[in-house]
C-alpha positions as CSV (number, residue, x, y, z in Angstrom):
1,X,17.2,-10.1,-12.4
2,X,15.1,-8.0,-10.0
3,X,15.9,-7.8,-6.5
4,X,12.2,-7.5,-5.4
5,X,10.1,-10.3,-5.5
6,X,6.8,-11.1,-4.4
7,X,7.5,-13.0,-1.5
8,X,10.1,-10.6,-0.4
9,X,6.8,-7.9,-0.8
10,X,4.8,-10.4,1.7
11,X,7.0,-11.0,3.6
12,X,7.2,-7.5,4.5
13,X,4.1,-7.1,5.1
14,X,3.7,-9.8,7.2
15,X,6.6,-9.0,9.5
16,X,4.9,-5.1,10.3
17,X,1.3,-6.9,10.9
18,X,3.3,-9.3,13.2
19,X,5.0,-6.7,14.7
20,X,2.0,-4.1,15.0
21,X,0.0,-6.6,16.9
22,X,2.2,-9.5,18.7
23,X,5.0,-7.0,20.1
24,X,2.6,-6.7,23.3
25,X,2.0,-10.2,23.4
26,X,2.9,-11.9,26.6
27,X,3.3,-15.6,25.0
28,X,6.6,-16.3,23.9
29,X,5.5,-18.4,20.5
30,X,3.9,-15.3,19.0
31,X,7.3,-13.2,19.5
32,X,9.3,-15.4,17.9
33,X,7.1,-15.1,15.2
34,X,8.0,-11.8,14.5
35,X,11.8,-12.3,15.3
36,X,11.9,-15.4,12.2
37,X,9.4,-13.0,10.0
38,X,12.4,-10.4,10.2
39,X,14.9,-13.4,9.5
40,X,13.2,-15.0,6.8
41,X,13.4,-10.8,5.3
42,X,16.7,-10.7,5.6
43,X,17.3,-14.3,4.0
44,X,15.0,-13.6,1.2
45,X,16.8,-9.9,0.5
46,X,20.0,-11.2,0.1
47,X,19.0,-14.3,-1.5
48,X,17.7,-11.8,-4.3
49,X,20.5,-9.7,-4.1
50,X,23.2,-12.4,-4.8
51,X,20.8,-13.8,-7.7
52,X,21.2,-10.5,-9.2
53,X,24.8,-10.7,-9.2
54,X,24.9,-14.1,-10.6
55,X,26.2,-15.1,-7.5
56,X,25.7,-18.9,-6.2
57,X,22.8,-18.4,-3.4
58,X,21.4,-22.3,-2.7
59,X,24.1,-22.5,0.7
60,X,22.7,-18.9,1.7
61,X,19.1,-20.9,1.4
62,X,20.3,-24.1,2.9
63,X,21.1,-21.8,6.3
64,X,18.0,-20.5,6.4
65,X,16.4,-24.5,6.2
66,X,17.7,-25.3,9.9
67,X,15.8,-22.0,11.2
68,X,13.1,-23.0,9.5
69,X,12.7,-26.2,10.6
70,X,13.1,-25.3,14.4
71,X,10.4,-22.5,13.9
72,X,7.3,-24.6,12.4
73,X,8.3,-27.2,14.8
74,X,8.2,-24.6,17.7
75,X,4.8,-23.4,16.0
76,X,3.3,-27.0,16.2
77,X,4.2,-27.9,19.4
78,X,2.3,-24.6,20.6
79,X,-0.8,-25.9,19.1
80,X,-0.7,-29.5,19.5
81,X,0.3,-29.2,23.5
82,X,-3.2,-28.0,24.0
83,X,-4.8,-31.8,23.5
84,X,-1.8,-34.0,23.9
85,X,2.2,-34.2,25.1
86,X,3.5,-33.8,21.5
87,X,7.3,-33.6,22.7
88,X,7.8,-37.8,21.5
89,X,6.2,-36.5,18.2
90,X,8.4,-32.9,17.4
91,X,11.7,-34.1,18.8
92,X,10.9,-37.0,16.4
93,X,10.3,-34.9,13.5
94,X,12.8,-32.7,14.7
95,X,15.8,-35.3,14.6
96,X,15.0,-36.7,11.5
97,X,14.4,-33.5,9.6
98,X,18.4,-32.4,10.8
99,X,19.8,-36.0,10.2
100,X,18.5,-35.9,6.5
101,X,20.2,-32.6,6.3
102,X,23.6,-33.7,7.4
103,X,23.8,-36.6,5.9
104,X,23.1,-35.0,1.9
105,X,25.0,-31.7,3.4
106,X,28.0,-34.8,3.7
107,X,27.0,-36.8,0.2
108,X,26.6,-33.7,-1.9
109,X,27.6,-30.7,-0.3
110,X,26.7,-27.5,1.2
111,X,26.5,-25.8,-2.1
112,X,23.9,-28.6,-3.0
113,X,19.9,-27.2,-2.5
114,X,18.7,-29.6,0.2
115,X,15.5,-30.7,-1.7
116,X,15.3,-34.1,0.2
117,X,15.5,-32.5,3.4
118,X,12.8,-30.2,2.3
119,X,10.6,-32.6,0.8
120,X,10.8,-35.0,4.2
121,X,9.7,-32.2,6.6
122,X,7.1,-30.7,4.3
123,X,5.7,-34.3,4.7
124,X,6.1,-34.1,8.1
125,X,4.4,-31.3,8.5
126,X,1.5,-31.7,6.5
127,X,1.2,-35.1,8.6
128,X,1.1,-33.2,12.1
129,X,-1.3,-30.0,10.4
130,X,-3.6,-32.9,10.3
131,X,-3.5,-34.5,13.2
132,X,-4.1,-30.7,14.7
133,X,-7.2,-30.8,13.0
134,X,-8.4,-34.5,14.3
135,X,-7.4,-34.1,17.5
136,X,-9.6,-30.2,17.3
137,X,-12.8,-32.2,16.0
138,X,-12.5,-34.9,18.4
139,X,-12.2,-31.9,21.5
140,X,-15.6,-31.2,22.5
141,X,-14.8,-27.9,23.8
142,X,-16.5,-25.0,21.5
143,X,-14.0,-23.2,19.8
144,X,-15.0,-20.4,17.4
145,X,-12.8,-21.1,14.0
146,X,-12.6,-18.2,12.4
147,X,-11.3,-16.2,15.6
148,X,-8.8,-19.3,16.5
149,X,-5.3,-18.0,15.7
150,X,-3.7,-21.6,16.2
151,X,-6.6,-23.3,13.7
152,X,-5.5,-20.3,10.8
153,X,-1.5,-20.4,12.1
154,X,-1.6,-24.4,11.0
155,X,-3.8,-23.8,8.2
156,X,-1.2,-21.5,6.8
157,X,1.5,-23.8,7.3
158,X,-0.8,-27.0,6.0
159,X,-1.3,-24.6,2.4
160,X,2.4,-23.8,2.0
161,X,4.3,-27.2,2.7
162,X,1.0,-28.9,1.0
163,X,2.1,-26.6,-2.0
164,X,5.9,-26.8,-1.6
165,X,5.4,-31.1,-1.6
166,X,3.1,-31.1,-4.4
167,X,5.6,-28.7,-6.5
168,X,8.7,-30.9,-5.3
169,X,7.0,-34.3,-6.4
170,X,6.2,-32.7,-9.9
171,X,9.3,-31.0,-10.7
172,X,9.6,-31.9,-14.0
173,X,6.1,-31.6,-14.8
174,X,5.9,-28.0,-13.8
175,X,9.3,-26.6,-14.6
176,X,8.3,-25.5,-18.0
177,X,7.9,-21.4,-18.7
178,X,4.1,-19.9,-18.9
179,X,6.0,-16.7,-19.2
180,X,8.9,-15.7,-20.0
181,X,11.5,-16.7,-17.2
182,X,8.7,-17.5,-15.1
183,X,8.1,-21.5,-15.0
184,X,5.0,-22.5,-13.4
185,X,6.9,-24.1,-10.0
186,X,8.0,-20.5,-10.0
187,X,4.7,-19.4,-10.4
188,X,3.3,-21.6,-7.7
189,X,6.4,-21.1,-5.3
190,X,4.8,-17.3,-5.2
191,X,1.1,-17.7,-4.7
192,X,1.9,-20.6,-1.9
193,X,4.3,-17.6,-0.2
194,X,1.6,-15.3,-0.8
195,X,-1.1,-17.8,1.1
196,X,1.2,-18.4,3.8
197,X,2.0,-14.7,4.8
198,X,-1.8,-13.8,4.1
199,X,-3.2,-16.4,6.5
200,X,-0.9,-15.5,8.8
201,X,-1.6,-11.8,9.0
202,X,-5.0,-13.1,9.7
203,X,-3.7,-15.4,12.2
204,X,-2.0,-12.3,13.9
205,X,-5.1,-10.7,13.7
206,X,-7.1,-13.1,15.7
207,X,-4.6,-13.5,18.4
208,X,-4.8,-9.8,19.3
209,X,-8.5,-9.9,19.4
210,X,-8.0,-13.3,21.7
211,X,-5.4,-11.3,23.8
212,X,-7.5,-8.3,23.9
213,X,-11.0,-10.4,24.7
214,X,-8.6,-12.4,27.4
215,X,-7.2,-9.3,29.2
């Protein structure tokens, strides 16, 4: 099985454009985006590597899940604190997301993928991308879209977890093989990565034309 996949591919890419133009970047929320682009690398890399040995991976993935939780959280409190107090709503999502996690890391074990846990805080997080974009139409300050790094930042995140949900849901339906070894969740699971790391290269792109413009 080959190491190299394409979402290890744009991954990379994302984590150079992230670090080309957010190293400089005095706001801590666009850091740490480069610091869990390098961690979700690394996660990815091995991930591959020990599914080319034939060597069990899901608790490797499992890890990764608590990071990733924390980070989109992070993310969406940085762009929901802009129109309202969102800390009732993330720590919220927050504790629910990790007591799902426990409990089925208890019930069936580390070594278990934790697809519940997964499919809850996609949820979530489609939920909140949302409200982002009510509570953005209902502000009646002008904000220029396609130069707004928060609007693309959620948008990526609304595509991926939208994707990742809808995949989840119809597991059986889309588990069967349009190519050799590639089922079409498979399939999907790559072009949603592929949005996601796209969009936000954009994003990154935006918010150094903000910072510069701002400066």
């Amino acid at each position: 099985m080959r190491i190299i996949s394409p979402i290890i591919i744009a991954e990379l890419f994302c984590l150079i454009a992230a670090i080309f133009l957010l190293s400089k970047d005095k706001i801590k929320f666009w850091k740490v985006n480069i610091a869990y682009l390098c961690i979700a690398l690394i996660t990815e890399s091995y991930g591959s590597y020990l599914s080319s040995k034939s060597i069990h991976n899901i608790w490797w993935y499992n890890s990764f899940i608590l990071l990733e939780v924390a980070f989109i959280f992070y993310g969406l409190y940085h762009c929901l604190k802009e129109y309202i107090n969102p800390k009732p709503l993330i720590f919220g999502g927050l504790g629910i997301s990790y007591a799902i996690f426990i409990t089925y890391a208890i019930l069936d074990g580390y070594t278990t993928y934790a697809n519940t846990t997964v499919t809850v805080m996609s949820v979530i997080f489609v939920a909140y991308c949302l409200y982002y974009y009510y509570l953005l139409l209902k502000d009646e300050r002008v904000v220029e879209l396609k130069y707004h790094p928060e609007f693309w930042w959620i948008t990526a995140v609304l595509f991926y977890y939208f994707g990742g949900t809808t995949s989840n849901l119809f597991y059986w339906i889309l588990k069967f093989e349009i190519l050799k070894n590639f089922p079409l969740r498979l399939i999907i699971f790559y072009i949603t990565n592929i949005i996601l790391c796209s969009i936000w290269i954009y994003t990154y792109i935006c918010r150094a034309k903000q910072r510069k413009l701002q400066s």
